[in-house]
C-alpha positions as MATLAB code, in Angstrom:
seq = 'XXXXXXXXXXXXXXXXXXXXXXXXXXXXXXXXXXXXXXXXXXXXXXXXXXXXXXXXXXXXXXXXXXXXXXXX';
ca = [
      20.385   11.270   10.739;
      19.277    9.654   14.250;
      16.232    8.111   13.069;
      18.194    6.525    9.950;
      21.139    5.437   11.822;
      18.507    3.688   14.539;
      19.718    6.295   17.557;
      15.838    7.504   17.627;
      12.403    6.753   17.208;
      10.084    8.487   14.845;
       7.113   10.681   16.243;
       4.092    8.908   15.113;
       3.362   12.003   13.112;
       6.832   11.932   11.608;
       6.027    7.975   10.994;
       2.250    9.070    8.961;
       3.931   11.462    7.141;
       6.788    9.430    5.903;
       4.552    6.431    4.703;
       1.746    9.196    2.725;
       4.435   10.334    1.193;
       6.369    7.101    0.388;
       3.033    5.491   -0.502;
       3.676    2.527    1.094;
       1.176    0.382    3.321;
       2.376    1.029    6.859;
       2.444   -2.799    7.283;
       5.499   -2.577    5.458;
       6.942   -0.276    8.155;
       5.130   -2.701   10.705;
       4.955   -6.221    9.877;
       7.668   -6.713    6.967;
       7.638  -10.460    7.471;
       3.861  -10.195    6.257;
       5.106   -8.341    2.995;
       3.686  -10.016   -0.163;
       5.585  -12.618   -1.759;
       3.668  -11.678   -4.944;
       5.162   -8.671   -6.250;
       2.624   -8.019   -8.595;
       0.037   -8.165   -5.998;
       2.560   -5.284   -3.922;
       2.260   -3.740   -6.995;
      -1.453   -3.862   -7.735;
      -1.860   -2.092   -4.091;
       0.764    0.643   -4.416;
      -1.285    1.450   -7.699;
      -4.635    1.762   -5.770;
      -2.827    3.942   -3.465;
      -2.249    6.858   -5.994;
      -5.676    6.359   -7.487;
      -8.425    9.059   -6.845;
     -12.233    8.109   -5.627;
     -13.391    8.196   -9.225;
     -10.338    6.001  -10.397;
     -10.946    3.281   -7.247;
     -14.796    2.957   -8.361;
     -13.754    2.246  -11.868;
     -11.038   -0.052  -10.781;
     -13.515   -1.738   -8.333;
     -15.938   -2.160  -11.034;
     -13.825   -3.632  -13.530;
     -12.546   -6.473  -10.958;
     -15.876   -7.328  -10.243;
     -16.894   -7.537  -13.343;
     -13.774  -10.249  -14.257;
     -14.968  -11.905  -11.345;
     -18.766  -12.144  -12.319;
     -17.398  -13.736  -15.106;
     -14.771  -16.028  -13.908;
     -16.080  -19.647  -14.458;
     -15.868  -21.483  -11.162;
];
């Protein structure tokens, strides 16, 4: 109840393991002035967070891909 009432500071470790298992980017522990103003953007990261190393290459791929193809 300390840390959530603001008596006392998290252990760094007790900080890690709270955002891994939150999901969050730390900078929204950190910086939350920088949070995106785009939630879909917020979104779009908190999705590549739960993704696996195969998922992220296929994900990577694909935005690439719309890129390559984007006409400028």
């Amino acid at each position: 109840m300390s840390i959530e009432n603001e008596n006392k500071k998290p252990s760094y470790h007790v900080l890690f393991n709270l955002i891994s298992e939150l999901g969050i980017s730390a900078d929204m522990i950190f910086f939350p002035e920088k949070l995106h103003a785009d939630k879909k953007t917020e979104l779009l990261i908190q999705l590549l967070y739960m993704c696996d190393e195969k998922e992220l290459k296929v994900v990577t791929a694909t935005i690439k891909a719309l890129l390559d193809n984007k006409k400028y």
